[in-house]
C-alpha positions in Angstrom: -14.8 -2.4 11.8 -10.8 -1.8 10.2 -10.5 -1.7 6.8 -7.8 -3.7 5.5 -6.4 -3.7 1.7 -3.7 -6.4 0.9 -2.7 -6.3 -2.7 0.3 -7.5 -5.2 1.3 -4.2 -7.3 3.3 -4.4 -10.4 5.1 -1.2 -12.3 7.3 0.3 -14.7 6.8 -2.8 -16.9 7.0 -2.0 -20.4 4.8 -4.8 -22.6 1.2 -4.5 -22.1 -0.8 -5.1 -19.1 -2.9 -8.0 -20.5 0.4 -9.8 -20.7 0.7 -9.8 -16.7 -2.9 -10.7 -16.7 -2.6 -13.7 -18.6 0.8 -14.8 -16.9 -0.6 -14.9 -13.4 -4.3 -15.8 -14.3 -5.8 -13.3 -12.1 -7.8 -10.3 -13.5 -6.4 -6.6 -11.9 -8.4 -4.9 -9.5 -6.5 -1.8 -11.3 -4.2 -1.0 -13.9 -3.4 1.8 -15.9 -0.8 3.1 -18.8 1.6 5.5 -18.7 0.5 8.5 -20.6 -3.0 8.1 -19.6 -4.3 11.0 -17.5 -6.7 11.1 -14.2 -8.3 13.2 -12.0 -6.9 14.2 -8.7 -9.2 16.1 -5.7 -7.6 18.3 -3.9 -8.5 21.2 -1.3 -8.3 23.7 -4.0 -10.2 21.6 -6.5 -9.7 19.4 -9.3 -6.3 18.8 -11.0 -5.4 17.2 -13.9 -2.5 14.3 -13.7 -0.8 11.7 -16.5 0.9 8.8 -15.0 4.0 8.4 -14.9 4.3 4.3 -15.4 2.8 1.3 -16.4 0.6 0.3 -13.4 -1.0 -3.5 -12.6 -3.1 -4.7 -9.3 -4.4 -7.4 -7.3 -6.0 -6.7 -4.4 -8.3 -7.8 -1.4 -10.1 -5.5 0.5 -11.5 -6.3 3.9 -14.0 -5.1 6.4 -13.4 -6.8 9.5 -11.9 -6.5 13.2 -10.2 -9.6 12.9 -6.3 -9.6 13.4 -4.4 -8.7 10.1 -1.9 -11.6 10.4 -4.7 -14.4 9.0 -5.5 -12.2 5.7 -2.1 -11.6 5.4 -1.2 -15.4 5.3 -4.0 -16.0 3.5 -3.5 -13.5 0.6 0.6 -14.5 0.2 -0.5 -18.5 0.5 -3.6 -18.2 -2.5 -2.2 -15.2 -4.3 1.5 -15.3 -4.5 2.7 -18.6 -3.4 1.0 -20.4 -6.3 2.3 -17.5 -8.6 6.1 -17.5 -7.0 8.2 -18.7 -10.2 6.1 -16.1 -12.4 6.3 -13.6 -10.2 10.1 -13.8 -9.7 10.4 -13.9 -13.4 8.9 -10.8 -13.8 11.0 -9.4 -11.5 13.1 -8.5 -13.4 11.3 -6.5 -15.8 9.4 -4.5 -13.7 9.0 -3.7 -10.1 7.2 -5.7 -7.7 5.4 -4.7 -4.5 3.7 -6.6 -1.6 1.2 -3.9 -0.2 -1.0 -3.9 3.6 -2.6 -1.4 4.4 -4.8 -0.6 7.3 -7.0 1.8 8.5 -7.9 0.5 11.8 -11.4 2.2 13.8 -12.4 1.9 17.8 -10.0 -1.2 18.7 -6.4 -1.0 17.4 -3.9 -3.9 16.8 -1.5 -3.1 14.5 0.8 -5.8 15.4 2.2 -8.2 12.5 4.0 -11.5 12.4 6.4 -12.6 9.3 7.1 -16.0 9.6 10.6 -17.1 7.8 8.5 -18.4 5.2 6.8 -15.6 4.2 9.5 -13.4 4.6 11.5 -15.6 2.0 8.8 -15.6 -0.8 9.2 -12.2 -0.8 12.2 -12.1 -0.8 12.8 -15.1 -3.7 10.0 -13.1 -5.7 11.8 -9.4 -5.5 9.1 -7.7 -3.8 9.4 -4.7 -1.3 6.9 -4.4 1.2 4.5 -1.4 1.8 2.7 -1.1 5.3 0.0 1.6 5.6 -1.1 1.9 9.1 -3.5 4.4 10.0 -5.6 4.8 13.7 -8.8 6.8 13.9 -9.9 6.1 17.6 
């Protein structure tokens, strides 16, 4: 089975992170504040981190060998699409990032489609895209 992670990521917004909660109607899958600090594992043991910027989430996660191009779709016509004129808004205040990622076990496909369509929400809503792709067979 792949593993595939499709998520909306907001940062460097400077009002609180309930705000964007309450804006889009969706609850984060993560978020953090600048300031606050984490825990990092690393090959020569634990290190101690603060971020650097306001962070906000939304994502899907997916264990599946189906093609990516349906969840995709899927995730930008539920997710975004309903959330386009909010989203764009915000824009402006923050950045805005449409995320896939992919870590794709015994058959690989990493092929993707953008239709027009999709291409232009993104575009209309300010987002830059992130693909992860990573093969383990």
């Amino acid at each position: 089975m792949n593993e595939i992670s499709i998520a909306i990521k907001i940062s460097r917004f400077s009002f609180a992170s309930e705000y964007l909660t309450a804006e889009l109607n969706l609850q984060p899958t993560h978020s953090h504040c600048q300031g606050e600090q984490y825990s990092l594992k690393t090959a020569k043991g634990v290190v101690n981190k603060t971020y650097a910027y306001n962070y906000w989430e939304f994502r899907h996660e997916f264990k599946t060998a189906e093609w990516v191009q349906p969840l995709i779709d899927g995730f930008v016509k539920e997710i975004i699409y309903p959330r386009k004129e909010v989203l764009k808004a915000l824009s402006n205040q923050c950045a805005l990032e449409f995320f896939v990622g992919i870590d794709y076990y015994g058959i690989v496909n990493p092929s993707f489609h953008f239709e027009s369509e999709l291409i232009t929400i993104l575009s209309d809503i300010g987002a830059e895209l992130d693909m992860d792709l990573y093969c383990f067979k």
